[in-house]
N, C-alpha and C positions, 0 to 999 in steps of 0.2 A: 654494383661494385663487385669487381672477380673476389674469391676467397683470398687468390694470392697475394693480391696488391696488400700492402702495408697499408696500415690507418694509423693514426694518431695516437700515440698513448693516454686511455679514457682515464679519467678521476671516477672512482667509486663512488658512484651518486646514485642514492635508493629515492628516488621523485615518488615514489611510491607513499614512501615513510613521514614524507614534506619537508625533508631535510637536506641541504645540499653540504654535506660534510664531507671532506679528503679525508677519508680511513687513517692515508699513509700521514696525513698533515696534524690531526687529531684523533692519534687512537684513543687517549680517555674519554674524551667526547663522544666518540662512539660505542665506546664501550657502554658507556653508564646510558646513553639512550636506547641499545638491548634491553639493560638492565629494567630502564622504567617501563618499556615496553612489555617486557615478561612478567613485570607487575601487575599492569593493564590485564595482561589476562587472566591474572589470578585475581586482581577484581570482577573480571566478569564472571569467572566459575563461582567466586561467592555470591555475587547479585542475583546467577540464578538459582542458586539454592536459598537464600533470602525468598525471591519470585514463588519456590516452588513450597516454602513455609507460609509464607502468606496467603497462598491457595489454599492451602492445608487449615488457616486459621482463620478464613473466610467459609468455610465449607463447615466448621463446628462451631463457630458464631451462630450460621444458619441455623444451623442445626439443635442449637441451646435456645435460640429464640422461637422457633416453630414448634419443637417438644415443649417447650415451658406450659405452663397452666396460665390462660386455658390454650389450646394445643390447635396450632396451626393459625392463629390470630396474632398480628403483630400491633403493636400499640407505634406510637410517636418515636418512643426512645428506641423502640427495638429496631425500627427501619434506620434511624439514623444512625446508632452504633453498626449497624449492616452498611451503609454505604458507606462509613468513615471506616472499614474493613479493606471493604472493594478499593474506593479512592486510593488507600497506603499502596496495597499491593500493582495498582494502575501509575503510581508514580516511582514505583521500587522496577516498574517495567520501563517508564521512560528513561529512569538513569540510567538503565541496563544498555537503552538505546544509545544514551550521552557517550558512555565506554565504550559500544562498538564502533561510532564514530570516528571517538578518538583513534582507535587503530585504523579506521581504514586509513583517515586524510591526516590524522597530526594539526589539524585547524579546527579550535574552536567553532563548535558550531549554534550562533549566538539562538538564531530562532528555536532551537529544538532546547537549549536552556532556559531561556521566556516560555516557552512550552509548558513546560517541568515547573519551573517555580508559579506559574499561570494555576496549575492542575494543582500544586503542593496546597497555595493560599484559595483552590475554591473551593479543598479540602476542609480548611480552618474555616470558610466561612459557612458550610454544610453543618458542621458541625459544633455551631458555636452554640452556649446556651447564652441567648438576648435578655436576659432574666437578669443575669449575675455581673455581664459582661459592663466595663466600664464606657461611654461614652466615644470616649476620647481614642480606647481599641478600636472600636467601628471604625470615627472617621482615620485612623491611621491602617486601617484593613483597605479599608475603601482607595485611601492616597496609593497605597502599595498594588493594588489591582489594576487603578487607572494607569500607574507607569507603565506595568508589565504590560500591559495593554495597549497603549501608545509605544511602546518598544518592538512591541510584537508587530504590530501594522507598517509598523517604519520600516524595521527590518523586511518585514514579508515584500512590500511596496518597493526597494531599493532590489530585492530578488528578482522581479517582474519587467 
């Protein structure tokens, strides 16, 4: 197409953003989805400073349980309070990924959620003590696992 030629008068549509909004048709609408947008970011600058405290608080974890007496030997509790460390900060990094997400496409992105809450409850079952724990917690651990888990495959399967 020459430069000269005249084209069409375009609508303001950022496909980008996943929103097909007329600026001139609904500026508060666009306005306020800046707004939540700019938000979006400033959750992600806290998530990663969240990320980079969790590091921080995995790394003296370690650190409290290897120095302890006797020194350099981990018992039951100490590894597992160490991976329920790791785990937090490993799902404080998926929702980090949930929010970048969010900015790039504006679509829900269900499997990387199923992900996230997949990773959250194998957190809680890593960490469960089966001593104290009531029955009825398991099998409702267990129902909530199987879904995510049937969600997760469905969704992955409908991807494919």
């Amino acid at each position: 197409m020459d430069k000269n030629s005249e084209s069409p008068p375009s609508i303001e549509v950022d496909l980008a953003e996943g929103l097909n909004i007329n600026e001139a048709e609904e500026p508060l609408i666009h306005a306020l989805h800046v707004i939540i947008r700019f938000c979006v970011r400033i959750l992600a600058v806290l998530m990663t400073l969240v990320i980079m405290w969790s590091v921080a608080d995995v790394a003296w974890v370690l650190y409290q349980r290897v120095t302890a007496s006797p020194v350099w030997l981990l018992n039951v509790n100490d590894i597992l309070a160490t991976f329920g460390t790791f785990m937090a900060t490993l799902i404080a990094i998926e929702i980090f990924l949930n929010i970048v997400l969010y900015l790039r496409d504006d679509v829900l992105h269900v499997k990387l959620v199923l992900a996230t809450a997949l990773m959250a409850i194998a957190r809680k079952v890593i960490v469960l003590d089966y001593k104290t724990i009531e029955p009825e917690y398991i099998w409702a651990t267990a129902a909530a696992i199987l879904a995510l888990s049937i969600g997760y495959w469905l969704v992955g399967k409908k991807m494919t």
